[in-house]
ZAMI-250463 format. One record per atom (N, C-alpha, C): residue number from 1; residue in three letters; chain; x, y, z. Coordinates in pm, 1 decimal. Example, Ala and Ser with C-alpha at 12.3 -4.5 7.8 and 13.67 -1.06 7.14 Angstrom:
% ZAMI-250463
NODE num residu chaine       xx       yy       zz
NODE   1    ALA      A   1319.0   -569.0    780.0
NODE   1    ALA      A   1230.0   -450.0    780.0
NODE   1    ALA      A   1320.0   -330.0    780.0
NODE   2    SER      A   1285.0   -225.0    708.0
NODE   2    SER      A   1367.0   -106.0    714.0
NODE   2    SER      A   1290.0      3.0    787.0
***
This chain:
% ZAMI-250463
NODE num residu chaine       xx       yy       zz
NODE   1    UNK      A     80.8   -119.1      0.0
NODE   1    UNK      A      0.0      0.0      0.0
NODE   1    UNK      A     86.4    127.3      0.0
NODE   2    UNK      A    188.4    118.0     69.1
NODE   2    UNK      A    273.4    237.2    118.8
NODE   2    UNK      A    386.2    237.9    -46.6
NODE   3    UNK      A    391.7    358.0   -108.3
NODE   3    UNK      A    478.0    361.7   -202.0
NODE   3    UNK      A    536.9    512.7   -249.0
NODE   4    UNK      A    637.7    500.2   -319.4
NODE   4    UNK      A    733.4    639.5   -316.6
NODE   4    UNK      A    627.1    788.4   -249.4
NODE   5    UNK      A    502.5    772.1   -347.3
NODE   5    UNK      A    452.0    908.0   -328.0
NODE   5    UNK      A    458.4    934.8   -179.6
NODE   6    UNK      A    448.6    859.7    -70.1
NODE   6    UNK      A    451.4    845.7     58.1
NODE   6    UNK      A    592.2    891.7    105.7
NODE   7    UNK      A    642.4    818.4     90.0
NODE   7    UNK      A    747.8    909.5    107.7
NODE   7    UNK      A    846.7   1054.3    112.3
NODE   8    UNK      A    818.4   1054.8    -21.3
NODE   8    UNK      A    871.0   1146.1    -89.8
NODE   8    UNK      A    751.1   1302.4     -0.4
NODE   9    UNK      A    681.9   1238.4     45.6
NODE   9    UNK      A    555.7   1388.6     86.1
NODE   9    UNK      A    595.4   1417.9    198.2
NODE  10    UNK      A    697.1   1265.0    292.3
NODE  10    UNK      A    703.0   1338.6    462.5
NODE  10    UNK      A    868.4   1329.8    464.0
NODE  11    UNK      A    950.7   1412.0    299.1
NODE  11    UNK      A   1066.0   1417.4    310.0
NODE  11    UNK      A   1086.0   1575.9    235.5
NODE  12    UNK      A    954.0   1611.4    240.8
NODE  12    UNK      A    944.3   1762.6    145.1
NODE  12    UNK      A    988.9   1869.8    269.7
NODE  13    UNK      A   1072.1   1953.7    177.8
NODE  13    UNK      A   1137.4   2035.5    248.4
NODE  13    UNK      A    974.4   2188.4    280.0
NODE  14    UNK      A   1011.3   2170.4    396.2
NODE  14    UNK      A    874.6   2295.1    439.5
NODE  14    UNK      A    938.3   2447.2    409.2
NODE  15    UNK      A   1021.4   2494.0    346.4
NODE  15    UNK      A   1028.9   2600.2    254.4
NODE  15    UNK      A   1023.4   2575.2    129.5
NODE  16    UNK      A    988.9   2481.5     82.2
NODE  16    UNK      A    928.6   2483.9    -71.3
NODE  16    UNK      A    788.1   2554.1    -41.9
NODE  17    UNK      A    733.3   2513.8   -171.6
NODE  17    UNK      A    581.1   2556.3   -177.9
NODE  17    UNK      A    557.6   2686.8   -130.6
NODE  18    UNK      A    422.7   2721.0   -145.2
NODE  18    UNK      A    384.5   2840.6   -164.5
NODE  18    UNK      A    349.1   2904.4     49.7
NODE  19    UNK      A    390.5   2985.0     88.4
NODE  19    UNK      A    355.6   3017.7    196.6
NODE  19    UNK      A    233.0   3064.1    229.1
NODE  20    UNK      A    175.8   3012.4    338.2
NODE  20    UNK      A     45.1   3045.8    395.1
NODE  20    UNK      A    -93.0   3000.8    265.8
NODE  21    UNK      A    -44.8   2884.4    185.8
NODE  21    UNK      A   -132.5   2839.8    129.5
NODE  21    UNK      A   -308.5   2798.3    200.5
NODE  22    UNK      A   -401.6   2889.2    123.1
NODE  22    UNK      A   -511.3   2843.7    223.9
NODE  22    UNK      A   -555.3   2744.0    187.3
NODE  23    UNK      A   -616.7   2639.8     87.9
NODE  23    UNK      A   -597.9   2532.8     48.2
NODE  23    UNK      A   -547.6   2483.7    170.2
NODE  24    UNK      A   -422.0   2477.5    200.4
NODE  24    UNK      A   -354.7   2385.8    293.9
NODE  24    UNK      A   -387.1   2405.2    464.7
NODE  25    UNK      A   -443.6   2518.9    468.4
NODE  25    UNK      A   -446.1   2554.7    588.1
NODE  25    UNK      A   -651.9   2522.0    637.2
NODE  26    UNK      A   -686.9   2516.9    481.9
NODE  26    UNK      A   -819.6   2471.5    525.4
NODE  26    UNK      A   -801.5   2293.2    549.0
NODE  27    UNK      A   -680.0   2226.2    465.9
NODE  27    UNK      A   -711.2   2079.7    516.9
NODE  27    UNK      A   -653.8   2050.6    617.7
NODE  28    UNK      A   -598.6   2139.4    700.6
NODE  28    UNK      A   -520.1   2078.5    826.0
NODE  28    UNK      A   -609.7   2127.4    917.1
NODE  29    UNK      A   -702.0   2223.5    942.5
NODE  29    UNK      A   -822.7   2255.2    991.5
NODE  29    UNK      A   -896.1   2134.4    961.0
NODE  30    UNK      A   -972.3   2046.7    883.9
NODE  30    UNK      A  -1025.1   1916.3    841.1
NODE  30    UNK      A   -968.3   1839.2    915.4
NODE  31    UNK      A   -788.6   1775.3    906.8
NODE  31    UNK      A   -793.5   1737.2    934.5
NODE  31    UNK      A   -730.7   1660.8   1120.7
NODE  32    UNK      A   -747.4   1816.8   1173.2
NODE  32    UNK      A   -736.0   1817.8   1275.6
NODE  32    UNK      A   -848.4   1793.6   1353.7
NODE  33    UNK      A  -1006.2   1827.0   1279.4
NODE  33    UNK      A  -1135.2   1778.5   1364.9
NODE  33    UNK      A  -1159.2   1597.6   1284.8
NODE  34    UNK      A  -1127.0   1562.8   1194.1
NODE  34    UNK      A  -1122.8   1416.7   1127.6
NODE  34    UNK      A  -1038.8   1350.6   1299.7
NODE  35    UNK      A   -887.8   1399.3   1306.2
NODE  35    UNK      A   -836.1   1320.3   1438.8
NODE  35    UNK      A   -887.3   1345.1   1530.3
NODE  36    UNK      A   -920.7   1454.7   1568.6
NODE  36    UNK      A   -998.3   1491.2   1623.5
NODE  36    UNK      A  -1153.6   1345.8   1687.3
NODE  37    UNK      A  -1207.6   1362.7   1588.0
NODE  37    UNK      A  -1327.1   1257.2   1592.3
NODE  37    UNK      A  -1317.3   1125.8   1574.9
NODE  38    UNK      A  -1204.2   1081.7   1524.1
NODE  38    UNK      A  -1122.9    931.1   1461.0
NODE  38    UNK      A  -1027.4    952.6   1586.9
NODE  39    UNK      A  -1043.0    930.8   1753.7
NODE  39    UNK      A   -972.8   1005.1   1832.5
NODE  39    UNK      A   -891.8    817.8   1876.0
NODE  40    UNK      A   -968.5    743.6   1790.0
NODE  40    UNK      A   -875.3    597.4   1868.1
NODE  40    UNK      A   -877.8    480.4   1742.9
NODE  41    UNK      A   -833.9    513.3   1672.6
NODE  41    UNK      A   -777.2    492.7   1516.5
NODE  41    UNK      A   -660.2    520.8   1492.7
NODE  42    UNK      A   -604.4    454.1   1389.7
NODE  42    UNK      A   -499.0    474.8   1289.6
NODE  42    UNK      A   -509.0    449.9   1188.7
NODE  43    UNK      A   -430.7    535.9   1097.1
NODE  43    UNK      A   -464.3    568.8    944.1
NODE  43    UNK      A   -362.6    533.3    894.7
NODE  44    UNK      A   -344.2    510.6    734.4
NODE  44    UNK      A   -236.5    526.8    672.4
NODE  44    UNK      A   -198.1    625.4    590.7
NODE  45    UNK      A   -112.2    685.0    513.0
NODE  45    UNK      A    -84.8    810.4    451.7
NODE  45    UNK      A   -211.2    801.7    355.4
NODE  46    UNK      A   -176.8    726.1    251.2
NODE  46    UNK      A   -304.1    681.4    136.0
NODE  46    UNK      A   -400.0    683.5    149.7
NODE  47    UNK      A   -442.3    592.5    282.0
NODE  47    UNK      A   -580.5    616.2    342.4
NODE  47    UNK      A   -627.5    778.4    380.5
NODE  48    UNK      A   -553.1    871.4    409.9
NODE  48    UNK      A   -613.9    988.1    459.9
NODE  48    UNK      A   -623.8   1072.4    336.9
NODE  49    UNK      A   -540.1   1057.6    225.7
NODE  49    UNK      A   -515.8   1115.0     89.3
NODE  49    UNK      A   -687.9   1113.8     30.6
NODE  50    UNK      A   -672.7    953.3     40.1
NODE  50    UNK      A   -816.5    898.6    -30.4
NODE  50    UNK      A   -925.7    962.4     55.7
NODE  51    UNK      A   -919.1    960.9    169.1
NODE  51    UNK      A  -1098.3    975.0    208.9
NODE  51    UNK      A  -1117.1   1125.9    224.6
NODE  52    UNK      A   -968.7   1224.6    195.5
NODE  52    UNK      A   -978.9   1376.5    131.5
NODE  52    UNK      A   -949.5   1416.0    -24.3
NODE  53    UNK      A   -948.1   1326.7    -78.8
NODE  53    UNK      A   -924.6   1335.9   -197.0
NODE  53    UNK      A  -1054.2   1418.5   -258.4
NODE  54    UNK      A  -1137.2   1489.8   -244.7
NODE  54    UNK      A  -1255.9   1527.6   -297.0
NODE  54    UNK      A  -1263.6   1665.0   -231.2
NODE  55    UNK      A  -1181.8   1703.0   -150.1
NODE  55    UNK      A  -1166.4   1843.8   -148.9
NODE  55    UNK      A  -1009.1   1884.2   -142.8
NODE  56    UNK      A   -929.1   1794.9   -163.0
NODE  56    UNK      A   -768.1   1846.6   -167.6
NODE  56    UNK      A   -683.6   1769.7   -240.3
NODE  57    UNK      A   -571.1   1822.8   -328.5
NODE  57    UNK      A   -511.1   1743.5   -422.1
NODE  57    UNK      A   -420.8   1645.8   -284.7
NODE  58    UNK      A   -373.0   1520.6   -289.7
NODE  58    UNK      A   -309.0   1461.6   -225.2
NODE  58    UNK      A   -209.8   1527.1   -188.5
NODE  59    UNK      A   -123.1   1591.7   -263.5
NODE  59    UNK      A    -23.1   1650.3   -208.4
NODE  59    UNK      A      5.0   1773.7    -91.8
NODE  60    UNK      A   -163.9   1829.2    -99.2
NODE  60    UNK      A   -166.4   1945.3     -3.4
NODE  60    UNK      A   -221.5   1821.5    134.8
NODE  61    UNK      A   -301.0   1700.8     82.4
NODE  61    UNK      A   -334.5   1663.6    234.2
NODE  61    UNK      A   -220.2   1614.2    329.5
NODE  62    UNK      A   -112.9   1573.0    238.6
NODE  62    UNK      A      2.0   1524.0    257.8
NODE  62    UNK      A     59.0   1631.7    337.8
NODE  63    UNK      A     92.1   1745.9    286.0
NODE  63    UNK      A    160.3   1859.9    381.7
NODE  63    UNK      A    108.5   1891.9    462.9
NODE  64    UNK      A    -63.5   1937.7    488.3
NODE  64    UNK      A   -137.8   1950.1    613.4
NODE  64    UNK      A    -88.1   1839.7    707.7
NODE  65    UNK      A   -112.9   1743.2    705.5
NODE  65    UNK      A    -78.0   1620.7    772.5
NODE  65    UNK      A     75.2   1619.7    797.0
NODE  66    UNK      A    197.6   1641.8    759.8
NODE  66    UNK      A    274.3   1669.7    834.4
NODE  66    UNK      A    269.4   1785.0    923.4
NODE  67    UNK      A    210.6   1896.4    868.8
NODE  67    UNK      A    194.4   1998.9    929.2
NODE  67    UNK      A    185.1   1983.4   1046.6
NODE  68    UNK      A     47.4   1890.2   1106.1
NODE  68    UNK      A     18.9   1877.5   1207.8
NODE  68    UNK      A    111.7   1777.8   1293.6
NODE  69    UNK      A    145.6   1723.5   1232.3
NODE  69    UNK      A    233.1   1601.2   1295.5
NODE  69    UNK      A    361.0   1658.0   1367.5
NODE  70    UNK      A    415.0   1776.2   1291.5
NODE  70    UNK      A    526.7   1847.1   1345.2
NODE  70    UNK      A    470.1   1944.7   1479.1
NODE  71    UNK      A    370.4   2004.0   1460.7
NODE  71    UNK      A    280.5   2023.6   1602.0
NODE  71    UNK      A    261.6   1982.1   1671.3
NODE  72    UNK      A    253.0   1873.2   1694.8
NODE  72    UNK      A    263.4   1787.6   1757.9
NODE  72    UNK      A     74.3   1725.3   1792.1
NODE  73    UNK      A      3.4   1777.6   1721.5
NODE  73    UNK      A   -141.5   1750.4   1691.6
NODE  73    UNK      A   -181.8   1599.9   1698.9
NODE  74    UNK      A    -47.4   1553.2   1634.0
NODE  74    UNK      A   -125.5   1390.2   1543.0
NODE  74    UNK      A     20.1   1342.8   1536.0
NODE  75    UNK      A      0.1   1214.9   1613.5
NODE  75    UNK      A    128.4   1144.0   1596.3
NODE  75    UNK      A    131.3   1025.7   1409.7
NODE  76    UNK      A    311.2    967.4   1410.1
NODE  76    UNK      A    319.7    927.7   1341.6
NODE  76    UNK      A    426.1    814.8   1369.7
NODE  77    UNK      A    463.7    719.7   1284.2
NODE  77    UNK      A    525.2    619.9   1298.5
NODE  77    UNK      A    536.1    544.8   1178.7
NODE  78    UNK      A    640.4    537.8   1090.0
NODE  78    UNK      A    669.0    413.7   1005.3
NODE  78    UNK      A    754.9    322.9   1036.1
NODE  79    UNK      A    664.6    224.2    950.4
NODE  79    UNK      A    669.8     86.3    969.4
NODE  79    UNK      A    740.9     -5.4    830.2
NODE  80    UNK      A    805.0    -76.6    837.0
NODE  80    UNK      A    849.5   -188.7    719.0
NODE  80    UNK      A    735.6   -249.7    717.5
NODE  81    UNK      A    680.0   -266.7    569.9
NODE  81    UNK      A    587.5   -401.2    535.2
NODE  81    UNK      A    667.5   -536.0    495.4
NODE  82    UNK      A    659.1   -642.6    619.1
NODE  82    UNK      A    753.3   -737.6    584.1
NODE  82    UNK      A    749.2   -756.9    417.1
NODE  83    UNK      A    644.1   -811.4    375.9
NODE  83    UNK      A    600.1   -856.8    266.2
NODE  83    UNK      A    652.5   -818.5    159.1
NODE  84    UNK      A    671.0   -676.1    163.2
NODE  84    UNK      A    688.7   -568.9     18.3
NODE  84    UNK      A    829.5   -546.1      9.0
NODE  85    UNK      A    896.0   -516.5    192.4
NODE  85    UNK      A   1026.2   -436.4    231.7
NODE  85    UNK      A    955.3   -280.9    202.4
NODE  86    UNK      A    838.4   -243.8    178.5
NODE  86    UNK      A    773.6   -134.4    148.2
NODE  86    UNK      A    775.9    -40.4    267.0
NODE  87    UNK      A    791.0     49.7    293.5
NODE  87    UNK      A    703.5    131.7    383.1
NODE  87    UNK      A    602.1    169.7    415.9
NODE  88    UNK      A    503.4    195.4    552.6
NODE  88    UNK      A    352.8    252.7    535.0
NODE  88    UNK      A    399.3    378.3    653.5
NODE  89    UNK      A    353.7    467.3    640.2
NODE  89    UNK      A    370.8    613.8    735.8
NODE  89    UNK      A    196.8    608.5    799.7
NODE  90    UNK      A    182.6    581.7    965.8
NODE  90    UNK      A     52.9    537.3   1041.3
NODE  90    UNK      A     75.9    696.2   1141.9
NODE  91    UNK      A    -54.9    694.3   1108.1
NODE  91    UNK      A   -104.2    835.7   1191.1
NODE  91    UNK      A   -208.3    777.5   1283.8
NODE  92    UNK      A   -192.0    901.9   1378.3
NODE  92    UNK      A   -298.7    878.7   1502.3
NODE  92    UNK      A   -322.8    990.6   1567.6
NODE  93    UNK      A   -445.5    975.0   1665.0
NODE  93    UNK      A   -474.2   1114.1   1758.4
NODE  93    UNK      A   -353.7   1153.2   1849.2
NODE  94    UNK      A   -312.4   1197.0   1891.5
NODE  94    UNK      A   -176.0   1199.8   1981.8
NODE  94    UNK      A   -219.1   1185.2   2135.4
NODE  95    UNK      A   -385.7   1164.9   2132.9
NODE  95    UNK      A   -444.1   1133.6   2258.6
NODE  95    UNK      A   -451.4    982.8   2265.1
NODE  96    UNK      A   -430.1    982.2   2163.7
NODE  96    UNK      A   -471.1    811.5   2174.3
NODE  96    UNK      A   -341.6    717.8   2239.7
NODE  97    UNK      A   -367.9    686.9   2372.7
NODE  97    UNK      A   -237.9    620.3   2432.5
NODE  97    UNK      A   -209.0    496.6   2407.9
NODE  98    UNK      A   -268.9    380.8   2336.5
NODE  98    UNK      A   -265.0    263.7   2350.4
NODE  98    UNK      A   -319.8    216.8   2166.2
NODE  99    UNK      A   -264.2    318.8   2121.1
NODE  99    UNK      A   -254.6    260.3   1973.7
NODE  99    UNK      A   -176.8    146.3   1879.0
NODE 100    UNK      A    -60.9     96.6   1993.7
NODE 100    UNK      A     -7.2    -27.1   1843.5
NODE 100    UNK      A    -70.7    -97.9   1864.6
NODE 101    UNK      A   -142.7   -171.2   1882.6
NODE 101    UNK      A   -225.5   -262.2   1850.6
NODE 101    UNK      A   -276.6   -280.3   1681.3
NODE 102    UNK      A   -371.6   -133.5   1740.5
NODE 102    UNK      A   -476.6    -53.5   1577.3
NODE 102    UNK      A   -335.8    -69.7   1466.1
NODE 103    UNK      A   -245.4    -11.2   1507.4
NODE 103    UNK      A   -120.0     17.1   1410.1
NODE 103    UNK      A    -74.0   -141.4   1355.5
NODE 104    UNK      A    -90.8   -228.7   1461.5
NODE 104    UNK      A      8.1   -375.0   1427.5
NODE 104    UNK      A   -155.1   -401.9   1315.0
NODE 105    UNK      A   -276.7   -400.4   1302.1
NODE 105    UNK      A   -364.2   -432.7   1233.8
NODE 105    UNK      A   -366.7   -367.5   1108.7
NODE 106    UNK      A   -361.1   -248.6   1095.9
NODE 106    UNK      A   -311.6   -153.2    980.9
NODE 106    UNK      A   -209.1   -242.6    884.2
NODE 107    UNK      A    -90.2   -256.6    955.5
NODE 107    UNK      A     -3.1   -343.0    900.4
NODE 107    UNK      A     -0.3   -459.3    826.9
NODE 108    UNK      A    -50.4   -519.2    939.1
NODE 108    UNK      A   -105.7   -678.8    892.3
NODE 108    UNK      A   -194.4   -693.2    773.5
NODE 109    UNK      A   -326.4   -598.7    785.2
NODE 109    UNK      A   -400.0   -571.0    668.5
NODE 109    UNK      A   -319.1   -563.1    536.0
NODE 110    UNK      A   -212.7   -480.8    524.4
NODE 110    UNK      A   -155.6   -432.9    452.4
NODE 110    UNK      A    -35.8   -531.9    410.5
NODE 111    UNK      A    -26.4   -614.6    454.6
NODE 111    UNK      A     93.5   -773.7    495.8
NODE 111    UNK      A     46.9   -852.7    374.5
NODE 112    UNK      A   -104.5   -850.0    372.0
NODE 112    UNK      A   -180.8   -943.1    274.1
NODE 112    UNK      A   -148.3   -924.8    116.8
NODE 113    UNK      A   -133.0   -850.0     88.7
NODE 113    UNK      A    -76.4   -827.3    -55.0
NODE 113    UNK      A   -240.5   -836.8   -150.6
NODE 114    UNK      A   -348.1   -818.6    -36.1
NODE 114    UNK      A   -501.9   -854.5    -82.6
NODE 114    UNK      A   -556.3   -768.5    -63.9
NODE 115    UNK      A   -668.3   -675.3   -199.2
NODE 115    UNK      A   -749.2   -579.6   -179.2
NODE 115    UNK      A   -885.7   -636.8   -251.6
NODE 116    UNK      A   -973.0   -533.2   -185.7
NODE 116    UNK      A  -1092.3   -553.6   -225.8
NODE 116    UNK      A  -1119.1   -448.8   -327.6
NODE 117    UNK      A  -1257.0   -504.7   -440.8
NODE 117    UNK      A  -1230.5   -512.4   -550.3
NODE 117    UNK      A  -1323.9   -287.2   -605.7
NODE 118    UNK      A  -1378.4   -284.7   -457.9
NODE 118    UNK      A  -1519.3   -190.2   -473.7
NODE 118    UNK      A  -1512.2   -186.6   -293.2
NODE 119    UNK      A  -1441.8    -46.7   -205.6
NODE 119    UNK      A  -1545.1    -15.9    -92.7
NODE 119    UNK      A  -1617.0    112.5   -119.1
NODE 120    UNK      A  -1762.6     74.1    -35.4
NODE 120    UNK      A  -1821.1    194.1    -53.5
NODE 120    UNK      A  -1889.6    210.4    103.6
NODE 121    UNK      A  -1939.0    339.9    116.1
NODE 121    UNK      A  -2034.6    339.1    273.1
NODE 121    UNK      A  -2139.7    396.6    262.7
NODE 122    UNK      A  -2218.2    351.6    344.3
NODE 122    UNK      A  -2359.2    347.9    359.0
NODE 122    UNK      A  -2412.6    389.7    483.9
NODE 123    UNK      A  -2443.9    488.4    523.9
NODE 123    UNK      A  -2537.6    511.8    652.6
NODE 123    UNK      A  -2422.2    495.0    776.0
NODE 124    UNK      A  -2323.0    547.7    766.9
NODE 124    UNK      A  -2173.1    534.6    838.3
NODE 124    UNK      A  -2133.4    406.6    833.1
NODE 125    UNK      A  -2170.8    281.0    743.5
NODE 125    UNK      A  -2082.2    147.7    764.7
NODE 125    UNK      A  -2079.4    147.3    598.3
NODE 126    UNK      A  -1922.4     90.2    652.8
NODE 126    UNK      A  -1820.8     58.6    556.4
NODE 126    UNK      A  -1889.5   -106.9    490.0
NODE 127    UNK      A  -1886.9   -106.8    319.9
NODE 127    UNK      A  -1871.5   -222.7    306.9
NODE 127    UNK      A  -1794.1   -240.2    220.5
NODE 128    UNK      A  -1678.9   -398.0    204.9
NODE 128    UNK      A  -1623.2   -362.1     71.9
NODE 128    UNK      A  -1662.4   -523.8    -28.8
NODE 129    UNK      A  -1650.8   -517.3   -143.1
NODE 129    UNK      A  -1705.6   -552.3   -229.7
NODE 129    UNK      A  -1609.0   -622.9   -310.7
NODE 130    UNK      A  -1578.6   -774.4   -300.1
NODE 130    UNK      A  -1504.5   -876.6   -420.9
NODE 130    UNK      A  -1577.5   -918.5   -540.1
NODE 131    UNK      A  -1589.1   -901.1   -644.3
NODE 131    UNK      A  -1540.3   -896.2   -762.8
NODE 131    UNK      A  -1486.2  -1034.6   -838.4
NODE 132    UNK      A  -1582.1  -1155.6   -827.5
NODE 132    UNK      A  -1499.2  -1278.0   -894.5
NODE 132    UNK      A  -1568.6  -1324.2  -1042.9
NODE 133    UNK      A  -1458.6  -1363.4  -1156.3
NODE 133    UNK      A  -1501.3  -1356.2  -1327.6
NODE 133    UNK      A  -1525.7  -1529.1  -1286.5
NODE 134    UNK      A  -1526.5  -1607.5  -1228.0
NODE 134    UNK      A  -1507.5  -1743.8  -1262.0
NODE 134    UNK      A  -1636.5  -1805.3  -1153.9
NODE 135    UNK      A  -1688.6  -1902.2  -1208.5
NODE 135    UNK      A  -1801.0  -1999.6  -1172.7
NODE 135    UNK      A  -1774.3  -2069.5  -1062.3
NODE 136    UNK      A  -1660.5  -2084.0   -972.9
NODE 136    UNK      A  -1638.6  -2191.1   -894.5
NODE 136    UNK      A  -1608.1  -2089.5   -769.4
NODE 137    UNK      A  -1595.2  -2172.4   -638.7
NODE 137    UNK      A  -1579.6  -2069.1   -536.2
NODE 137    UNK      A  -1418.1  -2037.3   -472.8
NODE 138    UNK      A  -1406.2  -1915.2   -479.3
NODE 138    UNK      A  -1280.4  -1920.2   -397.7
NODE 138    UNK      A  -1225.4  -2033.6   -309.5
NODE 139    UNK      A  -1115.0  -2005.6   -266.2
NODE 139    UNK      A  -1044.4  -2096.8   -183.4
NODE 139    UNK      A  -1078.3  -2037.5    -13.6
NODE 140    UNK      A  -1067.8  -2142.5     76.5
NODE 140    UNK      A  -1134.5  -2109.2    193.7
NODE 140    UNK      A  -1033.8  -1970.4    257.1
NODE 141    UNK      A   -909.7  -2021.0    233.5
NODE 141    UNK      A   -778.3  -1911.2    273.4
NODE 141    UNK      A   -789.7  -1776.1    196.9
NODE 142    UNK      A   -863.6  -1752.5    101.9
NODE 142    UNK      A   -840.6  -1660.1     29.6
NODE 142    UNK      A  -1035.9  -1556.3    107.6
NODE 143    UNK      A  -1106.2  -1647.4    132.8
NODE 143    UNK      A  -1231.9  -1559.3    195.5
NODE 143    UNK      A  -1175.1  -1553.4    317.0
NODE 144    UNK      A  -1117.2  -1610.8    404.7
NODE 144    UNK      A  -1078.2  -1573.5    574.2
NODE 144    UNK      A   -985.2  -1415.7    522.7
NODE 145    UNK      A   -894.1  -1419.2    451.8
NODE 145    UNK      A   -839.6  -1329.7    411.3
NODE 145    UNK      A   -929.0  -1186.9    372.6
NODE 146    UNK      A   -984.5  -1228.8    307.0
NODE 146    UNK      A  -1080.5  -1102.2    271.3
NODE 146    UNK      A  -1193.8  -1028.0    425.9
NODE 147    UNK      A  -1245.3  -1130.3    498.7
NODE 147    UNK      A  -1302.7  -1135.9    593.4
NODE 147    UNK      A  -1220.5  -1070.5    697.7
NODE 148    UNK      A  -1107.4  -1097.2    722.4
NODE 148    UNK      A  -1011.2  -1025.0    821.1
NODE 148    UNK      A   -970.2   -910.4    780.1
NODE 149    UNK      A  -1003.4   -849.0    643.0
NODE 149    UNK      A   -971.2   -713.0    595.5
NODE 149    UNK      A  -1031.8   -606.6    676.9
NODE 150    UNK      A  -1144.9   -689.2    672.5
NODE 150    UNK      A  -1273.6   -548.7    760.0
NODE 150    UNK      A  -1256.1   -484.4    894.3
***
């Protein structure tokens, strides 16, 4: 899940870019009431990109989000994905005291090298949606897999 663009966003030098961008200063306002309300969760970079992607280009949610992180607002922590040797960059409320757990699950999720095919939400629950072209049924290891995504 975790790949260059991730990187490369929490290695950007904070005198580039444009100063006092409001754009940027409206998504770190977002997403300081998002941690805010997501107060015992963890996210991944991608993941927070995506579920602001509809009011901010990734790259400004990316800088808000360090923004705050250097504030000390919203903690952070990367992790090696055994699987990939990849990186994932995991955010959290900075209230939240007892987060690796959420974080070791983030991971693990992300361990699987398995996505689903369609999520969408409904009435605040998440569902996500596989996607199979062939007549016969998956393998039992491959639905526990999908099942432990959620």
């Amino acid at each position: 899940m975790a790949d260059e663009l991730d990187v490369e966003a929490f290695e950007f030098d904070a005198s580039q870019g444009k100063e006092g961008d409001p754009a940027e200063a409206q998504a770190r306002e977002e997403l300081r009431k998002f941690f805010d309300q997501e107060n015992e969760a963890v996210f991944f970079c991608r993941q927070i990109e995506i579920l602001f992607e509809g009011r901010f280009f990734h790259w400004i949610t990316a800088r808000a989000l360090r923004n705050l992180v250097e504030a000390g607002r919203v903690r952070m922590e990367v992790r090696r994905i055994p699987s990939t040797g990849g990186v994932i960059h995991l955010f959290w409320n900075r209230k939240y005291r007892y987060y690796r757990r959420a974080a070791d699950e983030v991971v693990r999720w992300t361990r699987t090298n398995h996505d689903l095919d369609f999520i969408f939400e409904r009435n605040q629950v998440a569902y996500g949606v596989e996607v199979k072209n062939t007549l016969g049924y998956p393998e039992h290891s491959e639905i526990f897999i999908k099942l432990t995504m959620t």
